[in-house]
C-alpha angles and dihedrals in degrees: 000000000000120000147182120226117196101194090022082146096057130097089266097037104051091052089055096043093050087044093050097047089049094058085047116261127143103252128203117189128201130182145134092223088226086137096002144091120209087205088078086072142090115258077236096063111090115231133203113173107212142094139292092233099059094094098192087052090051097050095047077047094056104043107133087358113151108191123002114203104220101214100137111127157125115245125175114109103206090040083058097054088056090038119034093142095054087050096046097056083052110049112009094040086032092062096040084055089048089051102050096041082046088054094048097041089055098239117154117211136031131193119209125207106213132159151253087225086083099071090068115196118345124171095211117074138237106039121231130202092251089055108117106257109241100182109183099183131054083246096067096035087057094056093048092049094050083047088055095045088045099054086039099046096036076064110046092052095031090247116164096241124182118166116190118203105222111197112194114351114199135172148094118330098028113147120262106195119184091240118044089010108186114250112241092054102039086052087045088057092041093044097056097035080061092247133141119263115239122217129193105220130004086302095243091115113106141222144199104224112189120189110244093239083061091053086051101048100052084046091054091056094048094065086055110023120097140220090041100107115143088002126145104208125183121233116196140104094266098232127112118225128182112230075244104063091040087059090059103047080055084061096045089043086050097056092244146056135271147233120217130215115189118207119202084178094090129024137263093220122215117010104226145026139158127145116242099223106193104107087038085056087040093049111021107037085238130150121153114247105182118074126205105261085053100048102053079048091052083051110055085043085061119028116094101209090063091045090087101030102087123204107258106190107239 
């Protein structure tokens, strides 16, 4: 098959790009490196460096593309509370642009990646995909509202749509910016530097952390599978895990154990979250393979950037 890629240079998309070219698709990348890397990818992926917003680019871009992966965003949740404006013209005004140069170009199906972020605070767990989304940051409201122009839109103009909602990605590879850094990562760092990890909150609050091959490989089956027109379909482990007990897997991942610092000074955010799978396992033949504890230790195996770092007891 031949497919476009937005975000093919992030940390997902580049996992899904690289994926898609070894089982022998025909690949089309496209990014304006503001948070990737086009390293990341395969010399077969072909990579065009430019916006979603730029409509003619994306039309010479989709020309005898089967399927685009929508994964061009912006994603960090505090950065979206400084800065709506700036999240809304991504991925709210980006998706709108995917979906009218698909229409145009004449491509058929489209797969969103969306987030668990969207479902807010909900006191039943684990979260299903009938459950009513409660967004609470310009990050989240902007997902739900690409999911909603994409299933609008997908039927007005008789488009094949198909959004999956990723809880907490984690893996090799995932950015760790000097400000919102992601969790998994920035522990990873503190852990082996010998620091304390710092959590917002009194780490009770729970998360659904998903390895970055499981996220591949559900949205790998979304481009093929069938019956899965207009549907909203979670992607996690399925697991819930409390920022706690996270801490101290670090610790277990790092060789050592850790000192924890809890900071009542930020948020942390909302209390629970865990993805309900059982429609990703119905529709999409998915079911999640690498725990946890694997997969921080897969990280740190293969991630560059701990290779140099060694463990100092505290």
């Amino acid at each position: 098959m031949n497919f476009l890629v937005t975000g093919a240079a992030g940390f997902l998309g580049s996992a899904l790009a690289n994926r898609l070219v070894a089982d022998g698709h025909a690949v089309r990348g496209l990014d304006d490196l503001s948070a990737g890397d086009p390293e990341r990818l395969s010399p077969r992926v072909l990579f065009t460096r430019g916006d979603v917003n730029d409509r003619p680019k994306l039309w010479t871009l989709l020309q005898d593309v089967h399927c685009v992966y929508h994964l061009a965003a912006r994603v960090s949740v505090p950065e979206s509370v400084l800065y709506p404006r700036e999240y809304n013209a991504v991925n709210v005004g980006g998706t709108v642009s995917v979906m009218e140069a698909m229409r145009d170009a004449g491509v058929q199906r489209v797969v969103l990646a969306s987030s668990g972020a969207v479902y807010g605070d909900h006191g039943r767990q684990p979260l299903n995909e009938g459950e009513t989304p409660s967004p609470r940051s310009p990050y989240a409201v902007s997902k739900l509202s690409a999911e909603y122009y994409v299933q609008t839109i997908g039927q007005l103009w008789g488009l094949e749509t198909v959004a999956l909602r990723v809880f907490n990605a984690y893996g090799p590879g995932q950015p760790l910016p000097a400000a919102h850094a992601p969790v998994i990562p920035r522990f990873l760092r503190q852990a082996l530097q010998g620091g304390s990890l710092v959590v917002h909150g009194d780490g009770r609050q729970t998360r659904d952390y998903v390895y970055v091959d499981d996220v591949v490989e559900a949205l790998a089956a979304a481009a093929v599978r069938q019956e899965i027109n207009r549907l909203v379909i979670n992607v996690g482990s399925g697991q819930e895990t409390s920022v706690r007990e996270l801490a101290r897997l670090v610790g277990e991942a790092a060789g050592q154990p850790v000192d924890v610092l809890y900071s009542k000074a930020e948020s942390g955010g909302v209390s629970r979250m865990c993805a309900d799978l059982r429609l990703a396992e119905e529709r999409l033949g998915f079911r999640p393979r690498v725990s946890l504890a694997d997969g921080l230790r897969l990280t740190l195996e293969r991630d560059a950037r701990f290779a140099g770092l060694k463990s100092v007891s505290p």
